[in-house]
N, C-alpha and C positions, 0 to 999 in steps of 0.2 A: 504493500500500500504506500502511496507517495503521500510524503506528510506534508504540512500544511504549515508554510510561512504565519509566524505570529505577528501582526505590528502592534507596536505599543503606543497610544494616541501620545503627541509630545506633550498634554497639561498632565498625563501620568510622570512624567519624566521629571518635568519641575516639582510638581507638589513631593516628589521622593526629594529631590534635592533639595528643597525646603527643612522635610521632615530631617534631614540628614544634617543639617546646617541648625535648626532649632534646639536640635536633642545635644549637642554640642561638640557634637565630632570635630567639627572644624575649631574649635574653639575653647578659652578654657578661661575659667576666673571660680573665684570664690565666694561664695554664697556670705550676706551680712548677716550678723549676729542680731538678732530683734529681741525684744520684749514681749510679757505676754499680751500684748497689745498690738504685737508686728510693727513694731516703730523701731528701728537701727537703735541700737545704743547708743548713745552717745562718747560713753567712754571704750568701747569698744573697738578691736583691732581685727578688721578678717581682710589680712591681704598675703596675696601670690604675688612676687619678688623673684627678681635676679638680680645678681648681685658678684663681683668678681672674689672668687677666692682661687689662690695659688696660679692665677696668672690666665683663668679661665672662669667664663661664666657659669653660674650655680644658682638650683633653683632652691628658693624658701617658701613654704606656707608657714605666716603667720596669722595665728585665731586666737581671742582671748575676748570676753567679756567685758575685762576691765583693765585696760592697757597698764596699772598699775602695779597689777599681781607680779608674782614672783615670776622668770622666766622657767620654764623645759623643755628643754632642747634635748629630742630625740633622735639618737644614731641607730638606725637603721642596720639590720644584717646583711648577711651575702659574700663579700661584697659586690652589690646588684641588686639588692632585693628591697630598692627603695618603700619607704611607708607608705608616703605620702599620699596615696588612691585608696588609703583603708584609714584615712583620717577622720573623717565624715562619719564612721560606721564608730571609731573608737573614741571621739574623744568631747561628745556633747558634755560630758560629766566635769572632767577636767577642763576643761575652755574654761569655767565657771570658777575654778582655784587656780589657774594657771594664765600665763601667755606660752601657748603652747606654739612649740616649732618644730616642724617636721623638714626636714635637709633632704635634698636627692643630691647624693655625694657624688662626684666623677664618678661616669662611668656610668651611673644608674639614675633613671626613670628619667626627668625635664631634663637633667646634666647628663645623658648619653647622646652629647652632640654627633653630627653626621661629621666623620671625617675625628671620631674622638683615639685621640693616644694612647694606647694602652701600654705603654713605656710609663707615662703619668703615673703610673697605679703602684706606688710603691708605701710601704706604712708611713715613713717619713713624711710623704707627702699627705698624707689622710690626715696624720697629728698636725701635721700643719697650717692644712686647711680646716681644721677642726681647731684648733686654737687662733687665726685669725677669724672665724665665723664668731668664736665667744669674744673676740675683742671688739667686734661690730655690735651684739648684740648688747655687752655691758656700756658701751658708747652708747648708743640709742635710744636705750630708753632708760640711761642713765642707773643701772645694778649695778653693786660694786660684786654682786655674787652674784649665779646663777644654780639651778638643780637642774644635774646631766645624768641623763637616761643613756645607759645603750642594753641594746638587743645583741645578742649571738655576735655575729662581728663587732659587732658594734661596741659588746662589751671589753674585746682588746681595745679599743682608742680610750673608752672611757675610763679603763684602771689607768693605764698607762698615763693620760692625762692625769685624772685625777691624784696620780703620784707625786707628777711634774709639776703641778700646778693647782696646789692645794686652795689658796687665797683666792682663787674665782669660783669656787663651789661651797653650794649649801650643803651639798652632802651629793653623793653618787649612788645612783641609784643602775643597780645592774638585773637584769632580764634573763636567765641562762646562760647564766654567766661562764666563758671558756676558762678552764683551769687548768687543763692537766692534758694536753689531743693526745698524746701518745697511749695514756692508763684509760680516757674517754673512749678511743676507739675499743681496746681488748674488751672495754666494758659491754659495749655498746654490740662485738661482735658476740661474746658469749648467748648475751641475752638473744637476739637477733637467730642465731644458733639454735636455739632451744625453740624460741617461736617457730622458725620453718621446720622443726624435725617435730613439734605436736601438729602441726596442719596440713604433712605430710605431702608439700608442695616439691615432688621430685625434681620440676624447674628451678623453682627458687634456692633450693638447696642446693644443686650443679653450679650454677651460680655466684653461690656463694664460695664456695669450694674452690672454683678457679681464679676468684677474685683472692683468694689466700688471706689470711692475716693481717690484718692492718700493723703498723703505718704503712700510708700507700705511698711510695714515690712519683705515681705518675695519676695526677688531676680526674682522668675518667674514671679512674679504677674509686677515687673515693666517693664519684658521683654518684655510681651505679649500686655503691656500700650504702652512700646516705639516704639511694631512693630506694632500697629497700627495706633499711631502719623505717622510713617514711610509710610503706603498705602494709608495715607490722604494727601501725601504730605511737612509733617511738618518736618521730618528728613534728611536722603540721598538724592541727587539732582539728581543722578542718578539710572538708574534699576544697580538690581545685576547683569545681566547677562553683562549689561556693564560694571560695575567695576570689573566684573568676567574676561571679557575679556582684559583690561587692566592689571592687573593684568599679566595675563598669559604670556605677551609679557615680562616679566621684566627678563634679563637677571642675576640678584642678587638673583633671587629663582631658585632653584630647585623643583623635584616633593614631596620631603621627607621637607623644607621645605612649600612648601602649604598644606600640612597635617598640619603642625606645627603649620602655620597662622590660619587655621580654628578653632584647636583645641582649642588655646590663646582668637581666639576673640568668640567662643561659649563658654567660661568658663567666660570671660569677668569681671565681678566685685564681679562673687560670691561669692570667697574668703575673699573677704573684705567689704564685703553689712553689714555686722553688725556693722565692726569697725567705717566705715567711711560713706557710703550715705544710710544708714537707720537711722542718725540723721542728727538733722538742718543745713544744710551749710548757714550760712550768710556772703557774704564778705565784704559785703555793714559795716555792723556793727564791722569784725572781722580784713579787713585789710582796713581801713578809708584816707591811704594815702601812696605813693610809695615816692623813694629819686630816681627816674631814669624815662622819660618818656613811656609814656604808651599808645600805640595806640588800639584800642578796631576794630575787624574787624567783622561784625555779617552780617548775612542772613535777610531780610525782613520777611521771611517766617518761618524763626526759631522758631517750638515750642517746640524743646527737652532744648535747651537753649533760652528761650523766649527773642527777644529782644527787646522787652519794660524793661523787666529788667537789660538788658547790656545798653540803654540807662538812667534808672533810674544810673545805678552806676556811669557811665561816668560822669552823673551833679554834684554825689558831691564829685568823689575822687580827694581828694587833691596830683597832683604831679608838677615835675617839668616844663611840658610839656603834654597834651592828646589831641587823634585825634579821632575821633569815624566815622569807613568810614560803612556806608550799602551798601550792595549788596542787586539789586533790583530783583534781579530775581533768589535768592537763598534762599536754608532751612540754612541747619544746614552744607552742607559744602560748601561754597563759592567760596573755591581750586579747584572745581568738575564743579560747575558751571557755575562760570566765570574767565575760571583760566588766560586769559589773561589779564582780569583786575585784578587780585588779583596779576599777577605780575609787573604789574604797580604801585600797590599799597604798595606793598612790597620794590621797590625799589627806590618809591618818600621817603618811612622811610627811609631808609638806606644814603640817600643823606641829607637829613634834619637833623638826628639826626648828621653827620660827619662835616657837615656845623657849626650846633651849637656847638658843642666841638669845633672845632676849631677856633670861635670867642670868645668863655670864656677862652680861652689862654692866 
């Protein structure tokens, strides 16, 4: 049978391009913070920002209710796996105690420029575009201190700073927290091990087998480790398709952005897997003590950052102040799983650590 030419009338064509252009694919900004009135706040801050750090343009969302609050500046894992398109879903709570900031670091989500260096991608350079971002933002809206979040990667910049650079922090606040990758991985494989030998997946088991023992020297081989930790349950709390679809509601991306996102967090560490986590991370041994309190936030279930090891480090770092909270019913991100205790928890710190400055007065 000879099939039959479709045409498509051209006011079908436009009104898609419309829809297409409305819904904000082409386009991207941030939604203003209202009152229950729907009147803008007044003292209110919701703005999408670029801004140059380390010699290359970077994107910021800034939100906060009351441009006053204390700042949180959140480092993102990966590195690639910017926040920023799951701000919207996580942080109505905290906007309200915070001026919250969400970074797409080089390399990842708004800052995966076309034509980007991935020579750039060295730690050195992360702490340092990470400590001229805090010099902008305690400029700006005039903090002599800020409270710094990191997440999985994220939590190397944030020890690491927070070591360096005790006097710009209220306290550090770490997310699965990395401690230990070499004692993390065997953790991480035993368990791993036992799950595919009760579910009797003959693939996943092969698999695992040829992939050998970790530490991995070579970038796929830990991909394909962590995405299996990941279908056993040990990593993301949630399915992709649901963080796919979060995601897609964020008014801060565009479609040319989540190309960008993808690209950042499937290139994710491999730049820098020789420099920095194809050798030993100890923190336990490497940073022994902070000069600013340190709350430790970790997953029950976490085996990409195992937390037996974030509670090993907890007993014996020396700081001014630690709080070690688990989530019972989370992996590797707690923000996903239980994100209205996480903001409870988030902002019993923020009241605690302001309380305490201000009785050492």
């Amino acid at each position: 049978m000879k099939s039959k030419t479709i045409y498509i009338p051209i006011f079908f064509i436009i009104l898609l391009l419309i829809l297409i252009i409305s819904t904000g694919l082409f386009s991207s900004a941030t939604t203003q913070i209202e009152d229950s009135k729907c009147n803008i706040k007044p003292e209110s801050i919701a703005e999408l920002t670029e801004i140059e750090l380390g010699g290359m343009k970077q994107y910021l969302l800034i939100r906060g209710a009351d441009q006053n609050n204390p700042i949180l500046l959140w480092l993102h894992g990966g590195p690639g796996a910017a926040q920023m398109p799951l701000a919207h879903h996580l942080d109505d709570d905290l906007e309200q105690e915070f001026v919250m900031v969400h970074w797409d670091q080089r390399g990842a989500g708004k800052s995966n420029h076309s034509g980007f260096d991935e020579q750039t991608m060295t730690f050195d350079q992360y702490m340092s575009d990470t400590h001229e971002l805090i010099s902008y933002l305690q400029q700006r809206f005039d903090q002599e201190k800020i409270f710094l979040l990191g997440h999985s990667w994220g939590t190397m910049l944030g020890i690491e700073y927070a070591e360096k650079y005790p006097e710009h922090l209220h306290a550090y606040i770490s997310v699965s927290q990395v401690v230990d990758n070499h004692r993390g991985g065997r953790i991480g494989y035993e368990w791993l091990k036992n799950k595919i030998e009760q579910s009797e997946s003959r693939s996943d088991l092969r698999e695992l087998k040829e992939l050998g023992k970790p530490p991995y020297t070579d970038h796929s081989d830990h991909v394909k480790f962590a995405g299996l930790i990941g279908d056993y349950g040990g990593n993301f709390d949630i399915s992709m398709t649901r963080l796919a679809c979060i995601a897609l509601c964020a008014p801060e991306y565009n479609l040319m952005d989540y190309y960008r996102w993808l690209n950042g967090a499937n290139r994710g560490s491999g730049p820098m897997w020789d420099e920095v986590f194809a050798h030993h991370i100890n923190y336990i041994s490497h940073i022994p003590s902070l000069d600013v309190p340190i709350y430790f936030l970790v997953g029950e279930n976490d085996k990409n950052t195992p937390r037996e090891l974030v509670e090993e480090y907890f007993a014996v770092i020396d700081t001014p102040h630690k709080q070690l909270v688990v989530f019972d019913s989370s992996a590797h991100t707690p923000f996903l799983a239980e994100p209205e205790k996480f903001g409870r928890v988030v902002t019993k710190i923020k009241k605690k650590v302001l309380e305490d400055e201000a009785a050492s007065y």
